[in-house]
C-alpha positions as CSV (number, residue, x, y, z in Angstrom):
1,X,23.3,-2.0,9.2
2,X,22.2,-4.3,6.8
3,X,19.1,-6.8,6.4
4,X,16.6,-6.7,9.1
5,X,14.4,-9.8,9.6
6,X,11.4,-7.9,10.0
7,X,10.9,-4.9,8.2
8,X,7.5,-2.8,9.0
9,X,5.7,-1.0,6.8
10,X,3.1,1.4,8.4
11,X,1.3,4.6,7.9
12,X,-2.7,6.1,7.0
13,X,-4.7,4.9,4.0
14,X,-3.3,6.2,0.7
15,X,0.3,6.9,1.3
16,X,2.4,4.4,-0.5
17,X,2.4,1.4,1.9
18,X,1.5,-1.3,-0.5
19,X,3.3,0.1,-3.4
20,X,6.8,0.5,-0.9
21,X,6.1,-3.4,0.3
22,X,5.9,-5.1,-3.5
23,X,8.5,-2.5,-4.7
24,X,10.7,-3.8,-1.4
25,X,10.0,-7.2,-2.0
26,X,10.8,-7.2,-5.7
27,X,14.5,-5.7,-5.1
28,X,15.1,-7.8,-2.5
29,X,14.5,-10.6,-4.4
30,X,16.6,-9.2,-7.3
31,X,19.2,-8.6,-5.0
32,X,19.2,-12.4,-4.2
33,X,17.8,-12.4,-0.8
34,X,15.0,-14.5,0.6
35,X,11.5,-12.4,1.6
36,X,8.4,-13.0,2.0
37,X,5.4,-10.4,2.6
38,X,2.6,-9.9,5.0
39,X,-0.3,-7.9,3.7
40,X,-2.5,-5.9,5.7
41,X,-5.4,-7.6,4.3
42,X,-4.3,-11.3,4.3
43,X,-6.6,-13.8,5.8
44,X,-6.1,-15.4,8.1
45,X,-3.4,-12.9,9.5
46,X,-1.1,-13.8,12.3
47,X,-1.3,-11.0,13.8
48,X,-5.5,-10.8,14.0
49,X,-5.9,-7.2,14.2
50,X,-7.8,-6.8,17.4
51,X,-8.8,-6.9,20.0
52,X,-6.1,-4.7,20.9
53,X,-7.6,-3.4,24.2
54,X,-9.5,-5.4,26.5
55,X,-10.5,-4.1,30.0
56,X,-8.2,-1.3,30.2
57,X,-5.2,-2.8,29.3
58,X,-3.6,-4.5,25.8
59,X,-5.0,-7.6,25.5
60,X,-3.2,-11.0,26.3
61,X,-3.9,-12.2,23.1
62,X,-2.3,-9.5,21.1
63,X,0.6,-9.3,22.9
64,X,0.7,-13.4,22.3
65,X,0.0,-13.0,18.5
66,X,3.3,-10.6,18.1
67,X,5.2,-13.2,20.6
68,X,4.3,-15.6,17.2
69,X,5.1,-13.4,15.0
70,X,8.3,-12.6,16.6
71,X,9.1,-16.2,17.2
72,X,8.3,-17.0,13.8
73,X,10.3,-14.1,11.8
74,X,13.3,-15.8,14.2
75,X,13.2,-19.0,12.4
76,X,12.7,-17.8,8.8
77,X,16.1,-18.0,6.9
78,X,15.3,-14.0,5.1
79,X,13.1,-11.0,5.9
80,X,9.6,-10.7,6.7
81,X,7.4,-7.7,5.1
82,X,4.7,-6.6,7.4
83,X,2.3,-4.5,6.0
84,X,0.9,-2.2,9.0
85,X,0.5,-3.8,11.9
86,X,1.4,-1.2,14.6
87,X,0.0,1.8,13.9
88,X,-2.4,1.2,11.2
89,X,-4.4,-1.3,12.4
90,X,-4.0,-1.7,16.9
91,X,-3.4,1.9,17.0
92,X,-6.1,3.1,14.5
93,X,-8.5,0.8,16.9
94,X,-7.4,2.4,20.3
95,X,-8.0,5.7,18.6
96,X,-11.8,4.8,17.6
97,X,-12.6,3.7,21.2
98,X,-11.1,6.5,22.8
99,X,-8.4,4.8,23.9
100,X,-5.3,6.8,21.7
101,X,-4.1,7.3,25.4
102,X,-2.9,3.4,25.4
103,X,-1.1,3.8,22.3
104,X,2.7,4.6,23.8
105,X,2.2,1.0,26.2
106,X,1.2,-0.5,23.1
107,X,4.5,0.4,21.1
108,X,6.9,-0.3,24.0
109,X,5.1,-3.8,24.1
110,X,5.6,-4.3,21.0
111,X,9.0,-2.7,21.1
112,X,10.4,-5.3,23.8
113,X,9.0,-8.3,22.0
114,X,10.9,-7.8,18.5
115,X,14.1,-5.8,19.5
116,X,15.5,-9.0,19.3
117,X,15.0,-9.1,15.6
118,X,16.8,-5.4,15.2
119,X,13.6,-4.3,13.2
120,X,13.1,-1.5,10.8
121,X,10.2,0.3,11.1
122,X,9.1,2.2,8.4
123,X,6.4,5.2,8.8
124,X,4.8,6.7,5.2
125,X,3.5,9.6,5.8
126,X,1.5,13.3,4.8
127,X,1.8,16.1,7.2
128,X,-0.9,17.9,5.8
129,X,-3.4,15.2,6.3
130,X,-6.6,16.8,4.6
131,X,-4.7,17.3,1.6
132,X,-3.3,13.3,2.3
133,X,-7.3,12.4,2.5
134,X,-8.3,14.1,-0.9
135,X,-4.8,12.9,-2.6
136,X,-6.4,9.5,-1.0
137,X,-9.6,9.9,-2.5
138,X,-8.2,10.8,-6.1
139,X,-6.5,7.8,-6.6
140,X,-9.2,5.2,-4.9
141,X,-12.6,7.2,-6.1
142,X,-16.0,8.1,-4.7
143,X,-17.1,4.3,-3.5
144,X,-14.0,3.9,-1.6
145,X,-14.5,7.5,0.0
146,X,-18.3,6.5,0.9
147,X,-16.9,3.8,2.6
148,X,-14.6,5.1,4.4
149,X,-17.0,7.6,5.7
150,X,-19.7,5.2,6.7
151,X,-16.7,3.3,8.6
152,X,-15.6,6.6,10.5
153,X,-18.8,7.3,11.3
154,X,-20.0,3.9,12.7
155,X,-16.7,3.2,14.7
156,X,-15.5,6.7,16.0
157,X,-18.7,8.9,14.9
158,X,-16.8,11.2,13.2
159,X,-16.8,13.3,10.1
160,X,-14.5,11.4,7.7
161,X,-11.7,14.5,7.4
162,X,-11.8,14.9,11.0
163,X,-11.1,11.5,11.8
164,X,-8.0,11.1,9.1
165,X,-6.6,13.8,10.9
166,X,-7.0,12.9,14.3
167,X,-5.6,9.4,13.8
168,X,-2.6,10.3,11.2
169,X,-1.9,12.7,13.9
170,X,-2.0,9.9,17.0
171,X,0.6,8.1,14.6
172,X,2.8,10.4,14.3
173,X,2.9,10.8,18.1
174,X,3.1,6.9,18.1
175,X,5.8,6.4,15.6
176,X,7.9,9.2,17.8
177,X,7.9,7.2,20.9
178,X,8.5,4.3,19.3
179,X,12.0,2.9,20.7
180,X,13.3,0.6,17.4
181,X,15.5,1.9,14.0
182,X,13.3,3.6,12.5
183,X,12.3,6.1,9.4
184,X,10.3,8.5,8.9
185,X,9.6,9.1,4.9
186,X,7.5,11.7,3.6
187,X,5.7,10.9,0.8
188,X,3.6,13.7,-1.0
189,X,5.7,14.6,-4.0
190,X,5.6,10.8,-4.5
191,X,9.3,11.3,-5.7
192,X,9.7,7.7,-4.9
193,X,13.2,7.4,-5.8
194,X,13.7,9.9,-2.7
195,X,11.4,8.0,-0.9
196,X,13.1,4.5,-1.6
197,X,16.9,5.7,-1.2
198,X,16.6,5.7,2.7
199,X,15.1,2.6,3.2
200,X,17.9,0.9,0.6
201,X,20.8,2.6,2.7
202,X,19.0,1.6,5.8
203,X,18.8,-2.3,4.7
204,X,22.4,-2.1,3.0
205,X,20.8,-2.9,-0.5
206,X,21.6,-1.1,-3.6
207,X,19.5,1.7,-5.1
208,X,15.9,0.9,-6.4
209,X,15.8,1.7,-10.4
210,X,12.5,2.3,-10.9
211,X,11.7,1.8,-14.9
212,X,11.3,4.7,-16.7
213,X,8.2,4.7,-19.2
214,X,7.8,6.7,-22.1
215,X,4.1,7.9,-20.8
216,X,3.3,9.7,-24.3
217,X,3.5,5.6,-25.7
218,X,0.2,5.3,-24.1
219,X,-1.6,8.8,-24.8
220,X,-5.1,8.5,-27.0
221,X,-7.8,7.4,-27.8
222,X,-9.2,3.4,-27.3
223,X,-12.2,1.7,-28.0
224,X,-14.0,-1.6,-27.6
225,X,-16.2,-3.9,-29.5
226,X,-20.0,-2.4,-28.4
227,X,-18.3,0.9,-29.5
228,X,-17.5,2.4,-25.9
229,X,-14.5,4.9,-26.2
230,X,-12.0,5.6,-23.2
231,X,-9.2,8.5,-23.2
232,X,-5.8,8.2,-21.3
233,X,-3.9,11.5,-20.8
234,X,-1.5,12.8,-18.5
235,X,-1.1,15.1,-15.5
236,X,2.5,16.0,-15.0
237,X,4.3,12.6,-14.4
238,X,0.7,10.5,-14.1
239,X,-1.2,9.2,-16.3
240,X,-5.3,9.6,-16.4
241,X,-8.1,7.6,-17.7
242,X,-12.0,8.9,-18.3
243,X,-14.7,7.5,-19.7
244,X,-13.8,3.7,-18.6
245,X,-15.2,5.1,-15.2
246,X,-17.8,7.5,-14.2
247,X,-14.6,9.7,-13.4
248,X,-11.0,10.5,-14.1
249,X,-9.1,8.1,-12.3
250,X,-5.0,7.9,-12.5
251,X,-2.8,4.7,-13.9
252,X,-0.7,3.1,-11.8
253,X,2.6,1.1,-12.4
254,X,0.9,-2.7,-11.7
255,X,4.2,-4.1,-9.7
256,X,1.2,-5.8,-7.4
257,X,0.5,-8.0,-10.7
258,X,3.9,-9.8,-10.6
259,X,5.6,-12.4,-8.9
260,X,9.0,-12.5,-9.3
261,X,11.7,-9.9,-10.2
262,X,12.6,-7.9,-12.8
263,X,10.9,-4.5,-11.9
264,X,11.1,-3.8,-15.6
265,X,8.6,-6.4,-16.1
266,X,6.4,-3.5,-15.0
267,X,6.6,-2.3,-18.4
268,X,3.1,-1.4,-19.8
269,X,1.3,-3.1,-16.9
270,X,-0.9,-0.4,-15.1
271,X,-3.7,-0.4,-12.7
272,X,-6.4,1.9,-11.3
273,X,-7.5,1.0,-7.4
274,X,-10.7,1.7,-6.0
275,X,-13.0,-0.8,-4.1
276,X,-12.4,-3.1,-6.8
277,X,-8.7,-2.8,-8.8
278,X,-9.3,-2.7,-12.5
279,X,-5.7,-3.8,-14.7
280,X,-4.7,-2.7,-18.0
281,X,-2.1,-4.2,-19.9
282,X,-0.5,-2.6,-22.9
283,X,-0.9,-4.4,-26.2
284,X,2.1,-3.5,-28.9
285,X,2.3,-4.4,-32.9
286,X,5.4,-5.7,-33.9
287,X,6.7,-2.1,-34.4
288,X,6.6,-1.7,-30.7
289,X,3.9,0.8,-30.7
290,X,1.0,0.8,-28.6
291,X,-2.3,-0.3,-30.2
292,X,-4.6,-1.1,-27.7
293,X,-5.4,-2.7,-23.9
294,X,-6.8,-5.3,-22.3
295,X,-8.6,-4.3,-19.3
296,X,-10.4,-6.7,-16.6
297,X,-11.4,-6.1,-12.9
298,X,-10.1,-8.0,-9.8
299,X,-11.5,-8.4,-6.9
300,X,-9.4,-7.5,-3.9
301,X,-7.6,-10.0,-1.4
302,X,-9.4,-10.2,1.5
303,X,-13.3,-9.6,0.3
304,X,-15.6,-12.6,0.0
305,X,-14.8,-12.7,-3.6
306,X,-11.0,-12.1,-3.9
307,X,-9.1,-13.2,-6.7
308,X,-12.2,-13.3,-8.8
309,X,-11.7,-11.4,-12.3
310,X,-13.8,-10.2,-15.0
311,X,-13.2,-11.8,-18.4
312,X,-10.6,-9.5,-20.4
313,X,-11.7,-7.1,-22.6
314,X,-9.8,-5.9,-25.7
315,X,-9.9,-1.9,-26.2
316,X,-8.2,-1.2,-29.3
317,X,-6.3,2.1,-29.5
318,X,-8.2,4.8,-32.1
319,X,-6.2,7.7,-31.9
């Protein structure tokens, strides 16, 4: 149907949202349309997550804040990318006050406001949500996973697991009511060339080509100047790092690193998230082989220091 002006990218924590955004944004740009990208955690953010309920009822200044929004992705000569939004974010708050009830009004609120617009809505998701929450937990480590808990336990006073499920599960019941085009993408065999092909067909665009890395480049041994040592092996089609961190922790394809098109510019730029993202860039010799990395830690958007980075440290590859 072709180019939406708004495109919506929703789901739980941990199953592709802000990889499918920056992967979305980069072809579209490629592609030679105009885009532009809402994050979840931008600040401020026009849509102000909350409050979503006020004295029984959606509040008048949520339902204001998508009439802006609306208004806004009118005007703009190319698409909008919002990240969340729907789901995660008003619906995740009805369903810690008890209010998950509220969540169909919500939707057909929303619904009416941007039909105009002939949105995509785009839900990533895990049916088996405790298996979602440790796949979660793998890939964002044990400080993210305290967090989390604390924050389930002050604002619904649940047990973590229970309260992933509950609310992936209000989603879902959420996402089915929800009256726009719409697709539902199923995301845990992260085959992401599956996962993108809908989403291209839907929007008109070409297929994503997602770079293909020769992983074994990076296998071995690295270390840096005190003498620390770190070891990056694989798991299937994933790469793994131990001894940077206290645990094994997967490498991820950096696309969040770049700001303009090729996605082949990808090429030896990895990442591994957690409460704080730490980046590692593959170093080459003039042979093209892989002989070290430089590694530094960003601070994410949206905390009281983001942006802020570590200075770069050089490990140099050993075996």
């Amino acid at each position: 149907m072709g180019i939406a002006k708004l495109v919506i990218v929703d789901g739980a924590w941990g199953v592709g949202k802000s990889t499918t955004m920056q992967v979305l944004r980069l072809h579209l740009l490629e592609c030679g349309h105009t885009v532009r990208a809402v994050w979840d955690e931008d600040k401020p953010h026009p849509l102000g997550f909350g409050p979503t309920i006020r004295d029984g009822r959606t509040s008048d200044r949520f339902v204001e804040r998508w009439h802006e929004l609306a208004a806004d992705c009118a005007r703009f000569e190319g698409a909008t990318l919002v990240e969340s939004g729907l789901l995660n974010g008003p619906v995740q708050e009805l369903f810690e006050t008890g209010c998950g009830a509220e969540a169909g009004e919500l939707c057909r609120q929303v619904t009416e406001i941007v039909r105009p617009l002939d949105p995509l809505l785009i839900w990533l998701h895990r049916p088996d949500a405790r298996a979602a929450w440790e796949a979660a937990v793998a890939v964002r480590g044990r400080e993210w996973e305290r967090f989390m808990t604390d924050h389930a336990r002050t604002a619904a006073g649940a047990e973590i697991r229970t309260y992933y499920a509950g609310l992936c599960a209000l989603f879902a019941e959420t996402f089915v009511h929800c009256q726009l085009r719409r697709l539902a993408i199923d995301t845990t065999d992260e085959n992401w060339d599956a996962c993108y092909r809908p989403i291209t067909d839907a929007l008109g665009l070409p297929p994503i080509r997602l770079p293909m890395e020769r992983l074994d480049d990076y296998l071995g041994g690295y270390r840096n100047p005190p003498g620390d040592r770190c070891d990056i092996g694989r798991r299937g089609l994933r790469l793994v790092v131990t001894g940077l961190v206290s645990e094994e922790r997967p490498l991820l394809p950096n696309v969040f690193a770049l700001d303009r098109p090729p996605l082949d510019n990808v090429r030896d730029r990895y990442y591994f998230p957690g409460m704080i993202v730490t980046e590692a860039h593959f170093l080459r010799d003039n042979s093209g082989r892989v002989d070290g990395m430089a590694v530094r830690s960003v601070h994410p958007s949206g905390s009281e220091r983001a942006g802020e980075a570590s200075p770069e440290a050089i490990w140099r590859r050993v075996s």
